[in-house]
N, C-alpha and C positions, 0 to 999 in steps of 0.2 A: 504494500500500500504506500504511496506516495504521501511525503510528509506537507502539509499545508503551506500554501506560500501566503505570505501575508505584508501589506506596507504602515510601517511605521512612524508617526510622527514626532518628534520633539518639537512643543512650543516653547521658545526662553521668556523671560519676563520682558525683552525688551521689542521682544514680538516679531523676531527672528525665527523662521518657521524651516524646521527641515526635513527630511520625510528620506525615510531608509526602504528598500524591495527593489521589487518581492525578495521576500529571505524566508527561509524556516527557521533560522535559528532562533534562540528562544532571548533575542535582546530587552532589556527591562531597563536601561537607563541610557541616555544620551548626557557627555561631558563636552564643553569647550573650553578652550583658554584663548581670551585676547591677548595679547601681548604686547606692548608698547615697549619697541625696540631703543635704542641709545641715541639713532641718529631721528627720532621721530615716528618712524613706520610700524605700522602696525601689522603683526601676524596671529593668524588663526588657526586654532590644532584643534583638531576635535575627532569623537570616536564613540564607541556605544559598547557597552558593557553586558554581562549576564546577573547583575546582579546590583545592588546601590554599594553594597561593604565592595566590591571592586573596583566600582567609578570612586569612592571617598579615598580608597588607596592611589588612587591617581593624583590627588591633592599635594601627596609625600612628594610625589615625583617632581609634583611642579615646583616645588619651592626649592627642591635641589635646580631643577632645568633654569630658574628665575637666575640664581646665585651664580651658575657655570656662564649662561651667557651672556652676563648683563644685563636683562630686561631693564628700564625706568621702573615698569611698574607691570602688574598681570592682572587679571581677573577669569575665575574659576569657578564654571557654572555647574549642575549638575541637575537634569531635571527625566521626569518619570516618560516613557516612550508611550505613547496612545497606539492602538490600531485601530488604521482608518481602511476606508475600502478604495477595492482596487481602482 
């Protein structure tokens, strides 16, 4: 039997809307980091987890990633994946 495909939304607070599929995997949280680099510019990383205790372990990372590359400054979102239809 064929496992379901299904598309996923994350909305952030700032009303940044992203949307993951079709997938089967069983993702349950979507993370970004803004990143305000040294010379100005801004970079975006982001990625979806199986779990929230996995995306919160992503927060460790970024504050070493902050410190290695110099960001100015970050910000580290983490919010819950909706399924929406196809």
């Amino acid at each position: 039997m064929a496992r379901k495909r299904r598309y996923l939304t994350a909305t952030l607070p700032d009303g940044y809307v992203k949307t993951i599929g079709p997938t089967a995997d069983p993702f349950t949280h979507y993370w970004r980091i803004v990143a305000v680099l040294e010379n100005g510019k801004t970079e975006v990383f982001w990625g979806h987890t199986r779990s929230l205790a996995e995306a919160r372990r992503k927060r460790t990372a970024t504050e070493d990633a902050a410190k290695m590359r110099g960001w100015r400054s970050h910000a580290f979102e983490i919010v819950e994946l909706t399924e929406t239809p196809a």
